[in-house]
N, C-alpha and C positions, 0 to 999 in steps of 0.2 A: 558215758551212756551204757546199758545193760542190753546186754543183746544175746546173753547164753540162754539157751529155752531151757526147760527143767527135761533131764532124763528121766523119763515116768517110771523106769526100773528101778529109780533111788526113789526111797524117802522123799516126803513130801516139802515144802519148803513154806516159808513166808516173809512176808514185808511187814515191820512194823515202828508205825507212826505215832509219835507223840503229833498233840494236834496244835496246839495254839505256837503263833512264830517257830509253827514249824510245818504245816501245813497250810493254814489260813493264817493272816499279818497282823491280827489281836485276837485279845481275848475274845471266846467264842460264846461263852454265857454274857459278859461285861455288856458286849456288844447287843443283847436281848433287852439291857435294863431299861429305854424307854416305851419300848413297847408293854414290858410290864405295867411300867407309869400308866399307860395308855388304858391298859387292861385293870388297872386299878389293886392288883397287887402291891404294890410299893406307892408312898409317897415321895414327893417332890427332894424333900431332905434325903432320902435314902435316892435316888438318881444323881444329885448333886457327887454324894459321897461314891456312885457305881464308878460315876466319871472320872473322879479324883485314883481312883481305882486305877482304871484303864490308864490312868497319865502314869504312875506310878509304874505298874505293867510295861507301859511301854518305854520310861526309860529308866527299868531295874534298877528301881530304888529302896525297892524292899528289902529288908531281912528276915529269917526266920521267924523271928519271934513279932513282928508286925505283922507276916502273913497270918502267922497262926490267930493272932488277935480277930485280923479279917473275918479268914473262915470262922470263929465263933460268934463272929456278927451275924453273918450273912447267913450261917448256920439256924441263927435265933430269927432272923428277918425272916425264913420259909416257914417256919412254923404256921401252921392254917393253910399255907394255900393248895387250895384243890389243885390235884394232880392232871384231872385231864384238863383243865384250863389254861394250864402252863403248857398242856402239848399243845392244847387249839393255837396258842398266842406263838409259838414256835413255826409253826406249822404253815400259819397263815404269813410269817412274815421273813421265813426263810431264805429264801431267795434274792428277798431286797435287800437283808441283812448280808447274808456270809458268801453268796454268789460273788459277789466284788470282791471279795478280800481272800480267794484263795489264788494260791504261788502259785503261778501258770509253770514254775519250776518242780513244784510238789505232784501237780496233777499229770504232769510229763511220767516223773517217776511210778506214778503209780501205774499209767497203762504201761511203762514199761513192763513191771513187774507181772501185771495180769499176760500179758504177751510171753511172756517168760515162766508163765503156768504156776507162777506162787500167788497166793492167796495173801489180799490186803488186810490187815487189823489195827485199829482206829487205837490207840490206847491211852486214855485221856484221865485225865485229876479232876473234869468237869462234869457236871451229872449226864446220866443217861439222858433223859429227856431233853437236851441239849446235844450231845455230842450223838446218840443215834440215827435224827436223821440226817447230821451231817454226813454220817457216815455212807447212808445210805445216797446223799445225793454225791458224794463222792464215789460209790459204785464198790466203797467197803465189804470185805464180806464177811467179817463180825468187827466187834466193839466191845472194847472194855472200859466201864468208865465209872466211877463214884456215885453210891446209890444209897439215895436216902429212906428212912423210915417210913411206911406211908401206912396212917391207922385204918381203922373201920369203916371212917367216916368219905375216906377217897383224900383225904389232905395228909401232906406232910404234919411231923411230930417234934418235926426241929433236931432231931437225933439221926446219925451217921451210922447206918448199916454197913457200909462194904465204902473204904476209903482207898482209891487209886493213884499211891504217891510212893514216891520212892520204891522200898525195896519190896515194896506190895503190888510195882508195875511187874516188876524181875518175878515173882512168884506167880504172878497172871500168866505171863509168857510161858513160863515153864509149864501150867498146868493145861495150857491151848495147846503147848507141844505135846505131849502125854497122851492128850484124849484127843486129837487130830491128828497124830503121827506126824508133826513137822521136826525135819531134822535140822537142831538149831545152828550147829555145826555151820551151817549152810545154810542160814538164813538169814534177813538183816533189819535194822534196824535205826531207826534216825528220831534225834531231839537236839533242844535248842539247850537242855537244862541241865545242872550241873547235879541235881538230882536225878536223874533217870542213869546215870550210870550203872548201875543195877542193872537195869534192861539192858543199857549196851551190852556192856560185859558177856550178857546172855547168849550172845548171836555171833556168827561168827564175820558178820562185815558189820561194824557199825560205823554211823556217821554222824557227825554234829553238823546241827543245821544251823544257820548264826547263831552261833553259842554262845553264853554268856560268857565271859571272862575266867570264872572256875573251868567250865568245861573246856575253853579254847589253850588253856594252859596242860588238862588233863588230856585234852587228844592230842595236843603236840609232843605229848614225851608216851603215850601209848602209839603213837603213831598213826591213829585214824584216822582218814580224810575228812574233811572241813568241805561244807556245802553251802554257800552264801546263796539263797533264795532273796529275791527284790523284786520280784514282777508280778503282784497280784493282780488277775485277770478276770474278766465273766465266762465262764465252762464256756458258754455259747461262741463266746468272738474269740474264743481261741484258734489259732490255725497254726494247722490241721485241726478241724473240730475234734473236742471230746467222744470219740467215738463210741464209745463201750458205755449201754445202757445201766443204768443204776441197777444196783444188784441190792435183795436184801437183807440188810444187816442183821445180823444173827448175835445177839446183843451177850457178849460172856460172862456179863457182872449184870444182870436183869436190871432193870428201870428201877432209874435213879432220882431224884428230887432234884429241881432243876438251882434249888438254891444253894442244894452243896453243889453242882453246877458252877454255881456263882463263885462260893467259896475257892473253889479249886481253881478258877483262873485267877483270882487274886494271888495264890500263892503261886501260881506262874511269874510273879512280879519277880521273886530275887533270880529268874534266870534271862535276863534280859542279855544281848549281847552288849560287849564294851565296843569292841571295834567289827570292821567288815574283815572276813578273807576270804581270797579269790578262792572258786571251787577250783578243788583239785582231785 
């Protein structure tokens, strides 16, 4: 547990989250796909295949070059959809969604952190319009996240403006620390993915959250601690309640397309954990 407060005479600090099985226990756009169906965005064929998705995600079966395949789908499947419609259909149905499915170990950590005077950041391969207001219902106080093209008309263009993956999270963090003043020396850091190592690297505590097989090999011989999160909970019936009001998200990669959204949790597929380790 974190119990050091921040010396407000040093440098500022921060906590930063990878989000999906590492935060909340799936993918966090995948998990959107029938309400899409509902809202008429997507047909039936393309839910079927969100789903196969999500199975895939969840028992990291993916490689490289399948995810990438993904994202060029899913990439192509946003094209046309109006933007604020994808927020209304977020918006309206977030809570029934992603409420249940965050770690009551993740949301621990986080009020630690805010107790402890460092500043939360969300930093996500999923789109803004998706991972925002998680962010915000997580009490986040910015967000970085994959942000799609959006034309004249208020719709996506199918095309990837600002892509949040790999060594493009590690440059994110770096440029939040710069123009916030966080000293990363003394900051931290946690993902589930054998890609975000980037980011680790960046900070000077980092942790793997059920990591996949690559990362649980790579934080064993760097020496990281290993954090097995398993108890996704509703904010509300958490006890001690969630105390700390939602704060709002201050978004560092501006609004995103919720299909690269989509995209990006599928490429969360090849970092799936192989086995459990106790936290340590």
């Amino acid at each position: 547990m974190l119990c050091v407060v921040e010396n407000h005479s040093l440098p500022r600090t921060a906590a930063f989250f990878d989000l999906d099985k590492t935060v909340i226990a799936k993918s966090s756009t995948l998990t959107f796909s029938k309400s899409f169906y509902q809202g008429g965005l997507i047909n039936r064929r393309a839910v079927l295949r969100t789903a196969y998705s999500q199975f895939v995600f969840l028992a990291g079966g993916a490689d490289h070059d399948q995810m990438e395949r993904m994202r060029q789908y899913l990439s192509a499947l946003c094209k046309g959809w109006n933007v604020q419609q994808v927020k209304e259909i977020v918006a309206e149905t977030l809570h029934e969604l992603i409420d249940p499915i965050i770690y009551d170990e993740a949301a621990s950590l986080i009020e630690e952190h805010h107790a402890a005077g460092r500043d939360v950041v969300i930093v996500s391969t999923s789109g803004a319009e998706v991972v925002e207001p998680i962010g915000e219902l997580l009490g986040a106080d910015r967000v970085v996240a994959t942000r799609m093209v959006v034309g004249d008309d208020g719709c996506y263009t199918g095309e990837v403006e600002y892509y949040a993956y790999g060594p493009t999270k590690a440059e994110a963090v770096k440029e939040l620390a710069a123009s916030e003043g966080y000293d990363l020396s003394r900051s931290y850091a946690y993902s589930d993915s054998i890609t975000d190592v980037p980011m680790l690297q960046s900070v000077g505590n980092p942790y793997a959250v059920n990591p996949d097989r690559a990362l649980r090999r790579e934080a064993v011989s760097r020496g990281w601690p290993v954090l097995v999160f398993n108890r996704p909970v509703r904010l509300k019936q958490r006890i001690p309640a969630f105390t700390l009001p939602p704060r709002p998200a201050l978004v560092a990669a501006a609004a995103v397309g919720a299909a690269a959204a989509t995209a990006g949790l599928v490429w969360y597929a090849s970092r799936r954990r192989s086995a459990s380790i106790a936290r340590i």
